[in-house]
VOFIGU-271807 format. One record per residue (C-alpha): residue number from 1; residue in one letter; x, y, z. Coordinates in pm, whole numbers, plus 50000, padded with zeros to 5 digits. Example, Ala and Ser with C-alpha at 12.3 -4.5 7.8 and 13.67 -1.06 7.14 Angstrom:
% residues 2
lummi_ketor_c1_c2_c3
1_A_51230_49550_50780 $
2_S_51367_49894_50714 $
//
This chain:
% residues 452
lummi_ketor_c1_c2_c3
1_X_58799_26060_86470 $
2_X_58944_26374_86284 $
3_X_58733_26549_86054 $
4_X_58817_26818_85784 $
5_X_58780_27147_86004 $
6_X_58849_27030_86291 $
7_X_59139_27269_86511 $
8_X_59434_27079_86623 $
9_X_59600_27270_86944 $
10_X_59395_27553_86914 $
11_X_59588_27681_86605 $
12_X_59578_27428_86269 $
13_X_59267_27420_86095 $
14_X_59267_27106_85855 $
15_X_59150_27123_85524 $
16_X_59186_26786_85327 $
17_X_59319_26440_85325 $
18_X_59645_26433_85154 $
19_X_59805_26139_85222 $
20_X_59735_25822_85388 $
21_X_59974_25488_85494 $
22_X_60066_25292_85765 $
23_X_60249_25588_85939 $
24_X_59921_25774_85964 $
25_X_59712_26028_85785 $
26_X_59845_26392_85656 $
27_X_59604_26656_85570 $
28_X_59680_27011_85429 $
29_X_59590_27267_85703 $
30_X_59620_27646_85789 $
31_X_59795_27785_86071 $
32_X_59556_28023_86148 $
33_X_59862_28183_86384 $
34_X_60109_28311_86126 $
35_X_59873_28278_85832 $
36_X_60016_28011_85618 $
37_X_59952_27607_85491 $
38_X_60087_27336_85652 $
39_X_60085_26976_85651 $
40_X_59939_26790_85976 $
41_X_60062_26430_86039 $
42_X_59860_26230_86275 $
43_X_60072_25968_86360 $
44_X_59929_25624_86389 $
45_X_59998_25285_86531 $
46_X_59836_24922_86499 $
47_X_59578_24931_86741 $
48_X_59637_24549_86782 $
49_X_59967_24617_86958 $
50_X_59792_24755_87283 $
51_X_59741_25048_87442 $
52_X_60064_25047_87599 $
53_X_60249_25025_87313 $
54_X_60079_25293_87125 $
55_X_60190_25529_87371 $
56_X_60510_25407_87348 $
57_X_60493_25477_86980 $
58_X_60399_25784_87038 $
59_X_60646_25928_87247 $
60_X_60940_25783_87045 $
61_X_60765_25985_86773 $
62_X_60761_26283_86971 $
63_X_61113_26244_87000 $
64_X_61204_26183_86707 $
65_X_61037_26425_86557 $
66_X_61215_26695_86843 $
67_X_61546_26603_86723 $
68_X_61478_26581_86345 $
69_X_61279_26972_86381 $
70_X_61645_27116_86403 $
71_X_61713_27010_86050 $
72_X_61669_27291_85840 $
73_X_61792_27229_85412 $
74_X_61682_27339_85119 $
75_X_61542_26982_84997 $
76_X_61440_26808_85366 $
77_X_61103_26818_85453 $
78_X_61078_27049_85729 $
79_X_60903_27011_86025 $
80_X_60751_27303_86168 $
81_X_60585_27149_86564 $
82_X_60524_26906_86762 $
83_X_60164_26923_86917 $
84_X_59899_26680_87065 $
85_X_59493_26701_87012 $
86_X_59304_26481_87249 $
87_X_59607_26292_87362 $
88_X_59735_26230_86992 $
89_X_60017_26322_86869 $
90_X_60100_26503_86557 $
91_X_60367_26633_86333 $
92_X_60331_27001_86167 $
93_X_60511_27012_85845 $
94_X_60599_27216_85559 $
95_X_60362_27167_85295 $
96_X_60494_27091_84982 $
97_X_60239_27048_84632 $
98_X_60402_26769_84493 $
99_X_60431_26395_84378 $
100_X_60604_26092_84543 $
101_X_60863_25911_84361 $
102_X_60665_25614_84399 $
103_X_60404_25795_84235 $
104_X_60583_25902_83969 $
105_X_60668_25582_83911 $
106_X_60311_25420_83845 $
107_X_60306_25640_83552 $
108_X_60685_25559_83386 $
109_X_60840_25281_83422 $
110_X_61159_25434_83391 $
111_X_61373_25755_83471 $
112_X_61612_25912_83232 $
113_X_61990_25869_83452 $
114_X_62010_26272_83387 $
115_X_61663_26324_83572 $
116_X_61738_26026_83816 $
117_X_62121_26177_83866 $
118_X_61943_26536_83924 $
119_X_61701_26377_84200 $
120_X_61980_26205_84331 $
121_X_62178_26474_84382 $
122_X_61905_26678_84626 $
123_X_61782_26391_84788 $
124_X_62177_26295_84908 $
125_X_62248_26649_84969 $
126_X_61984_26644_85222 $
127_X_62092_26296_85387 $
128_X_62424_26430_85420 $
129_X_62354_26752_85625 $
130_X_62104_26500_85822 $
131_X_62383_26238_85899 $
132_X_62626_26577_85982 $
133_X_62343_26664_86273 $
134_X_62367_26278_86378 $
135_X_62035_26183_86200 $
136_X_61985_25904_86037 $
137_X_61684_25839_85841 $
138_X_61608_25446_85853 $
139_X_61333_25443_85577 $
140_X_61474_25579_85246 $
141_X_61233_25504_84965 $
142_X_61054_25614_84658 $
143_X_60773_25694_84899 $
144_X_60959_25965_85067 $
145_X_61111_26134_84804 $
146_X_60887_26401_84675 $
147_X_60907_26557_84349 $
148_X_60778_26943_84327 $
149_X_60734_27144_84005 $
150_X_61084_27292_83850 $
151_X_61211_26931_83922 $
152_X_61278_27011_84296 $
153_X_61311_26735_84510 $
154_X_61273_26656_84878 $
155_X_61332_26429_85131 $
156_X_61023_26328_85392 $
157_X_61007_26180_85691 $
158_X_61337_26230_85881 $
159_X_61356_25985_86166 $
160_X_61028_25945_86187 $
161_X_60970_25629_86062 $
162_X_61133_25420_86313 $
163_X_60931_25535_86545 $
164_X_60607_25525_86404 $
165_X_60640_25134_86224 $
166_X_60767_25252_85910 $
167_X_61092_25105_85866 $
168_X_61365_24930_85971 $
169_X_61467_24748_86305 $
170_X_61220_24894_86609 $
171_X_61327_24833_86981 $
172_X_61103_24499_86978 $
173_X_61296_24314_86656 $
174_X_61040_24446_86442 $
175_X_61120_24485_86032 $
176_X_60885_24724_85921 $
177_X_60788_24890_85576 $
178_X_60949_24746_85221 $
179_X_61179_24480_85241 $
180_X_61344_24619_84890 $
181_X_61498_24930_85013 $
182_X_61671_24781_85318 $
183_X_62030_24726_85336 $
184_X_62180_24359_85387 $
185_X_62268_24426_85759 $
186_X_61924_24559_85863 $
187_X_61771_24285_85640 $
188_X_61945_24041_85845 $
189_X_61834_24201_86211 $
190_X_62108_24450_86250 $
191_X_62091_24844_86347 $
192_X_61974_25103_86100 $
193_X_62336_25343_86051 $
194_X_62432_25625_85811 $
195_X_62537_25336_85553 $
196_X_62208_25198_85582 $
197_X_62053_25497_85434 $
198_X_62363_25506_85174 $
199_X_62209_25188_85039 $
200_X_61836_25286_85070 $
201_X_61933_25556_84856 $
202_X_62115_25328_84591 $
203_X_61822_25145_84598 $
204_X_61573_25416_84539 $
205_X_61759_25518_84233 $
206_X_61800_25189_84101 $
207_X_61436_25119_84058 $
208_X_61377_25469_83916 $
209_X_61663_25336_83670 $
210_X_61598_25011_83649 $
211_X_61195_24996_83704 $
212_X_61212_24763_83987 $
213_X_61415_24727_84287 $
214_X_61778_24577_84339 $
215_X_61645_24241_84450 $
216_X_61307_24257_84204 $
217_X_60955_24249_84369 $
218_X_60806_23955_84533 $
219_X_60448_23899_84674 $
220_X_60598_23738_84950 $
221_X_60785_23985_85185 $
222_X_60942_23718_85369 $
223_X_61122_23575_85041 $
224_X_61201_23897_84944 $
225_X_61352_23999_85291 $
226_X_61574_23710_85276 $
227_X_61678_23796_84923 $
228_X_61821_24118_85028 $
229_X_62028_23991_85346 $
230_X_62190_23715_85115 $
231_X_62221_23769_84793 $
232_X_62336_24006_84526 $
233_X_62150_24304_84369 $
234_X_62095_24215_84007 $
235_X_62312_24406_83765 $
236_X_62143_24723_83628 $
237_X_62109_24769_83239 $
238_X_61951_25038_83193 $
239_X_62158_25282_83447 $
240_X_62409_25426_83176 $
241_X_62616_25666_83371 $
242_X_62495_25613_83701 $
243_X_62572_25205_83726 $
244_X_62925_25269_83846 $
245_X_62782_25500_84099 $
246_X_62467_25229_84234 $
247_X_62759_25011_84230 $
248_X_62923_25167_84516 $
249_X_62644_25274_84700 $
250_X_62463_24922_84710 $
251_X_62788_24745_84826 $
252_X_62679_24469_85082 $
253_X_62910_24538_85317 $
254_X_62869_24912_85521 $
255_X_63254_24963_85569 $
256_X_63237_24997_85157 $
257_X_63016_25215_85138 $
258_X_63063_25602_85041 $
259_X_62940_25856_85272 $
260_X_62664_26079_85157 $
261_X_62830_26355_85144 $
262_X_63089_26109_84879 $
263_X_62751_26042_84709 $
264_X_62627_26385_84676 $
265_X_62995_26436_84456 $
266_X_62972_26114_84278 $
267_X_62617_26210_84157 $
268_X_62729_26581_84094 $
269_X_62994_26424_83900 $
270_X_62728_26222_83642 $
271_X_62525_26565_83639 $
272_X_62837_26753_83538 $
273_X_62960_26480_83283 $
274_X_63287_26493_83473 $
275_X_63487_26160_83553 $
276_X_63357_25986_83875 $
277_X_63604_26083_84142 $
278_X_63819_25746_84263 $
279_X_63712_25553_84546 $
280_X_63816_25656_84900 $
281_X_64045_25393_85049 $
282_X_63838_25172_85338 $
283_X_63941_24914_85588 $
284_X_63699_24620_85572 $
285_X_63513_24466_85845 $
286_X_63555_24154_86028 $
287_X_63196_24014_85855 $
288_X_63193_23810_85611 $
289_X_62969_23859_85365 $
290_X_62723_23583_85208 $
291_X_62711_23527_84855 $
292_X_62489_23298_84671 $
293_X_62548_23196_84327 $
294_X_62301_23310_84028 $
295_X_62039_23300_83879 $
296_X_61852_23345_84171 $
297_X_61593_23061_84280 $
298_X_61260_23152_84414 $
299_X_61275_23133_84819 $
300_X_61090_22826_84895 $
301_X_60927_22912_85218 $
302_X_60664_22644_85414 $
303_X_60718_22486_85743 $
304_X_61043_22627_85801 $
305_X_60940_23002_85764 $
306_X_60919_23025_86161 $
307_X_61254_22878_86201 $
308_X_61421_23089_85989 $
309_X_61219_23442_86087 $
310_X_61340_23280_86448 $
311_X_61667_23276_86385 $
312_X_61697_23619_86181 $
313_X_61494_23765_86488 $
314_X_61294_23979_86304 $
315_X_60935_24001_86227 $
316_X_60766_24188_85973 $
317_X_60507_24437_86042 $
318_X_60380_24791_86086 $
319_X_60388_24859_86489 $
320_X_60582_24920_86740 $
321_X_60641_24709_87084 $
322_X_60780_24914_87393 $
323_X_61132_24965_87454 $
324_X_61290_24639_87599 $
325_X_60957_24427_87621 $
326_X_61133_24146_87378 $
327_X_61456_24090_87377 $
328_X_61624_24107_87008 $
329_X_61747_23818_86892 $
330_X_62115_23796_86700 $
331_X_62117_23743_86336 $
332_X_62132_23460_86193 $
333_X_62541_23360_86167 $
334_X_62558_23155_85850 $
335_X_62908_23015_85677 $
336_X_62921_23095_85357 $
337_X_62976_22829_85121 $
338_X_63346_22839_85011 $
339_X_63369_23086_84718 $
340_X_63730_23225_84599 $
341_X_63768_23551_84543 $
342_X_63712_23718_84180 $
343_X_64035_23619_83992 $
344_X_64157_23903_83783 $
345_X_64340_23912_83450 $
346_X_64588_24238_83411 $
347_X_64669_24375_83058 $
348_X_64977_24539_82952 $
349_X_65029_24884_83038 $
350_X_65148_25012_82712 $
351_X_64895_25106_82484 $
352_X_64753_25418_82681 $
353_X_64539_25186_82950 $
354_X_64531_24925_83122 $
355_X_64255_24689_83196 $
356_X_64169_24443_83468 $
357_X_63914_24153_83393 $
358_X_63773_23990_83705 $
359_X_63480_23683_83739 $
360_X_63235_23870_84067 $
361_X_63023_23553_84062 $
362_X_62930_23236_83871 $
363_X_62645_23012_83845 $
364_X_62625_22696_83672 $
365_X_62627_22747_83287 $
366_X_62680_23082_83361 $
367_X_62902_23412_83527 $
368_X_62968_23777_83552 $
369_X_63236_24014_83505 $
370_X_63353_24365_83601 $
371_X_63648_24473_83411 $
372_X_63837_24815_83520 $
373_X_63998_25059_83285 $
374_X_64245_25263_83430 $
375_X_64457_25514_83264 $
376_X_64836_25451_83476 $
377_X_64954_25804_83180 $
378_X_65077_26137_83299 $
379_X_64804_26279_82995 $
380_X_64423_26244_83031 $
381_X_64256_26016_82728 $
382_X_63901_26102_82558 $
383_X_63804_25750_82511 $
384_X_63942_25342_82497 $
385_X_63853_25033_82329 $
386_X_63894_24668_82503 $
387_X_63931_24360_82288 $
388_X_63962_23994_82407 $
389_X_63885_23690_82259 $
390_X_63577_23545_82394 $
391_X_63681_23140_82510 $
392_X_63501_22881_82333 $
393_X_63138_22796_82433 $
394_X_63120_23142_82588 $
395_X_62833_23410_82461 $
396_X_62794_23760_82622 $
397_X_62408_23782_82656 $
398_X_62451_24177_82871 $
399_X_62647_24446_82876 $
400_X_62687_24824_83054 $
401_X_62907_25088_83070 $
402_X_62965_25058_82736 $
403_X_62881_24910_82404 $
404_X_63059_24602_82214 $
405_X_63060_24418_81898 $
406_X_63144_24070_81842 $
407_X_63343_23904_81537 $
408_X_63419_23560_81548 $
409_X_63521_23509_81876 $
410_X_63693_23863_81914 $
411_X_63485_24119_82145 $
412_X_63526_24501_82167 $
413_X_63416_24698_82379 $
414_X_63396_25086_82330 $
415_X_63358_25321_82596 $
416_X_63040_25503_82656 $
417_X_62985_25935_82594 $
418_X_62990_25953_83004 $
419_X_63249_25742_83110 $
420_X_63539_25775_82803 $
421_X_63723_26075_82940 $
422_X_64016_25972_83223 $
423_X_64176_26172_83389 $
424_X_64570_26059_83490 $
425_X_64510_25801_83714 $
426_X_64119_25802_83687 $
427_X_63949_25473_83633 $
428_X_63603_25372_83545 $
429_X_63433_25039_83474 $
430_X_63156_24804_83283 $
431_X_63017_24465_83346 $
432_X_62872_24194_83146 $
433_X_62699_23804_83163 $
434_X_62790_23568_82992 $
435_X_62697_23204_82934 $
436_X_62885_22914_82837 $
437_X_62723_22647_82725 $
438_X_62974_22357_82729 $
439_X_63247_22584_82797 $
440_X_63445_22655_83082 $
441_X_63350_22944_83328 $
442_X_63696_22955_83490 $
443_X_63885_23120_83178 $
444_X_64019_23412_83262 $
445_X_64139_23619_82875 $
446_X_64380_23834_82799 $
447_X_64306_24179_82745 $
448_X_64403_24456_82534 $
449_X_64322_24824_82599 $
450_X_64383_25121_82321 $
451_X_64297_25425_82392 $
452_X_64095_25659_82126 $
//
C-alpha cells in the first residue's frame, strides 16, 4: 500500500491524495532531484482480471505513457517519467492546481458559449498537435479537461486511458469509462481514431452547453451505450454560437468530421465573432449510418441484453484483458429501416440570400429541420430575415441559431448577433421542432430570405 511520504524510485516524495478513479490514484509529490512538485499516478487495474492481465495493463501503460512523454504544448498535461516502485508502475506528471470540468460542472449547470468556446479552443489546440505526433487520445471527457486559474485549460491523460481501463475499445473487446462521450463507431465495437476524439470533444462541450450529454444520462450504461451507436444527439438549445460548430463535430459518421486542427479554427472563429469558415469538402464512407426516428424511447433491456452486448462484442468495464486472449467480435451489422433522405426546399436567389429548408428526421406527430442561409452576392450582408408560412396543424415548439416570431401562420426568423454577418459565399444555419398535430409532416414551404 502507498502511504503519504513514502519515496517512489528513490526520487518522488508524495505528499497528498489528489485524485482518485478507476485509472488509479494521483498524489502531489516533490522531486526531491530538481526541486520541484509533481503529480504521481499509480496506475491501477481490477484486481479481478488476474495477475496476468494486470501486468499486461501495465506495460501497455508504460508504453503508452513512453510515446505520449514526447508531447510537449502549452495546454497538454505533461508527463515528466516513467518509473516503477515495488514492481508498480507509475506516471510522473506536471502538476497543475486546478479543477476538472466535471467538477466544475457539479457546481453550474451550465457554461456561458464564450467561456465554453474559450475552453474549447485550448483543449482542441492540444488534440491537434497530439493527433500531428500520431496520438490519439481515446477518452476525451469533462474528467480530463482541467481548468486552472486565469481560465487556462488543459488536457489530461494522453493515451493513457486505453491502456489503463479508462476508455474506449481495449485489445479484449472491452468498452470502458462513460458511454456519453464515445463516438457512434466506438460505441458500436469499432477502433478509437483521430475522429473519435473529434466527437469526444463535441461531446464534452455540449454538456458544458447543454448541462447534460448529447444522448442525456441514463442509470443504465448499457441503454445508454446503445443510444449513442444508433441514434441521434438531441438538438442543443442552449449552445447559441457554438451549435453550428457541435453540429459538425458530433456528425455520426467519421469521414464528416472536421479535423482538430479544423476545430481549433471553427472555435477561434466563435471566440473572434468572425463567420464560421465553410465546411471542407469530404468523400463519404461506404457505412451506412443508422437512424432511428424521435422522440427517443427508453432502451428496454431484459433477457435479450446478452444477445445484443454479444453481437456488439463489447463489454463494459474498467480492466484490461491481455493482448489477443479474446478474440473481438464484429459489430453488430444492422439495416436501417428505409428512411429517404432530408428533402430540401430552395428559395429564390434574389433578395440578397438564399435559403434551403430541409426535414433531418421525423417522428410520428412530430419532425425537425435545419434550414441554410447562404449569401450566393459578390458583397458581404450584416444580417437576414426568413419568413415561411407555417402548414396547417404545424407548431414550432424550439428554435436555435436564431430567434422567430409567429403571426398567424407566417414565421420569421431573424438572425442571431453571432451568426448575421456573411461573408460572399459564407453560409450559416438554425434548426427547429415542430409538431403537427393532425397535420402533415411531409410539407416542405416555400421560403423567403431578405437580408438586413
Amino acid at each position: 500500500m502507498t502511504d503519504a511520504g513514502q519515496l517512489i524510485a528513490g526520487r518522488y516524495r508524495l505528499a497528498e491524495r489528489v485524485g482518485q478513479g478507476a485509472m488509479g490514484v494521483v498524489w502531489r509529490a516533490r522531486d526531491e532531484r530538481l526541486d520541484r512538485v509533481v503529480a504521481v499516478k499509480q496506475l491501477g487495474y481490477d484486481p479481478a482480471i488476474g495477475q496476468a492481465a494486470g501486468d499486461q495493463a501495465a506495460l501497455r501503460a508504460l508504453r503508452e505513457a513512453r510515446l505520449t512523454a514526447r508531447l510537449r504544448h502549452p495546454h497538454a498535461i505533461t508527463v515528466h517519467d516513467v518509473v516503477e516502485e515495488a514492481g508498480e508502475p507509475y506516471l510522473v506528471m506536471e502538476y497543475l492546481p486546478s479543477r476538472s470540468l466535471a467538477d466544475v460542472l457539479l457546481d453550474r449547470e451550465r457554461v456561458p458559449a464564450d467561456e465554453v468556446a474559450r475552453i474549447g479552443v485550448q483543449v482542441a489546440s492540444a488534440l491537434a498537435a497530439a493527433h500531428a505526433e500520431g496520438i490519439v487520445h481515446r477518452d476525451v471527457t469533462p474528467a480530463n479537461v482541467l481548468i486552472a486559474g486565469g481560465g487556462v485549460a488543459k488536457i489530461a491523460d494522453f493515451g493513457i486511458s486505453r491502456a489503463t481501463g479508462e476508455g474506449t475499445v481495449t485489445g479484449g473487446g472491452f468498452i470502458a469509462g462513460t458511454p456519453a462521450y464515445l463516438s457512434p463507431e466506438v460505441a458500436g465495437g469499432g477502433e478509437a481514431g483521430f475522429p473519435a476524439d473529434v466527437f469526444s470533444l463535441g461531446a464534452t462541450l455540449y454538456r458544458a452547453l447543454e448541462g447534460l450529454p448529447p444522448f442525456g444520462n441514463d442509470d443504465n450504461p448499457i441503454a445508454l451505450l446503445l443510444r449513442v451507436a444508433r441514434e441521434d444527439p438531441i438538438p442543443p438549445k442552449h449552445s447559441g454560437p457554438l451549435a453550428e460548430v457541435l453540429g459538425r463535430l458530433l456528425q455520426r459518421d467519421p469521414s464528416q468530421r472536421p479535423a482538430m486542427a479544423e476545430v481549433q479554427e471553427l472555435l477561434e472563429a466563435v471566440t473572434d465573432g468572425r463567420p464560421l469558415p465553410p465546411p471542407r469538402p469530404r468523400p463519404r464512407t461506404e457505412t451506412r449510418v443508422l437512424r432511428l426516428p424521435r422522440p427517443r424511447r427508453r432502451v428496454v433491456l431484459a433477457s435479450a441484453a446478452g444477445a445484443v452486448l454479444l453481437a456488439l462484442g463489447v463489454v463494459i468495464g474498467t480492466a484490461l484483458v491481455p493482448d489477443g486472449s479474446t478474440p473481438v467480435a464484429a459489430p453488430v451489422s444492422t439495416t436501417p429501416p428505409a428512411i429517404p433522405p432530408p428533402t430540401t426546399t430552395p428559395t429564390p436567389a434574389d433578395l440578397g440570400c438564399a435559403a434551403s429548408y430541409a426535414v433531418t428526421t421525423s417522428w410520428p406527430g412530430g419532425y425537425q429541420v435545419q434550414v441554410t442561409v447562404r449569401n450566393d452576392h459578390d458583397d458581404g450582408l450584416r444580417g437576414w430575415t426568413v419568413r415561411w408560412s407555417l402548414p396547417d396543424g404545424h407548431h414550432i415548439t424550439g428554435l436555435w441559431n436564431g430567434t422567430f416570431t409567429v403571426e398567424g401562420s407566417t414565421v420569421t426568423v431573424d438572425s442571431a448577433d453571432w451568426n448575421g454577418k456573411l461573408d460572399p459565399g459564407g453560409s450559416t444555419t438554425f434548426g427547429f421542432n415542430a409538431v403537427t398535430g393532425t397535420g402533415d409532416a411531409t410539407a416542405r414551404p416555400q421560403l423567403t430570405c431578405r437580408t438586413v
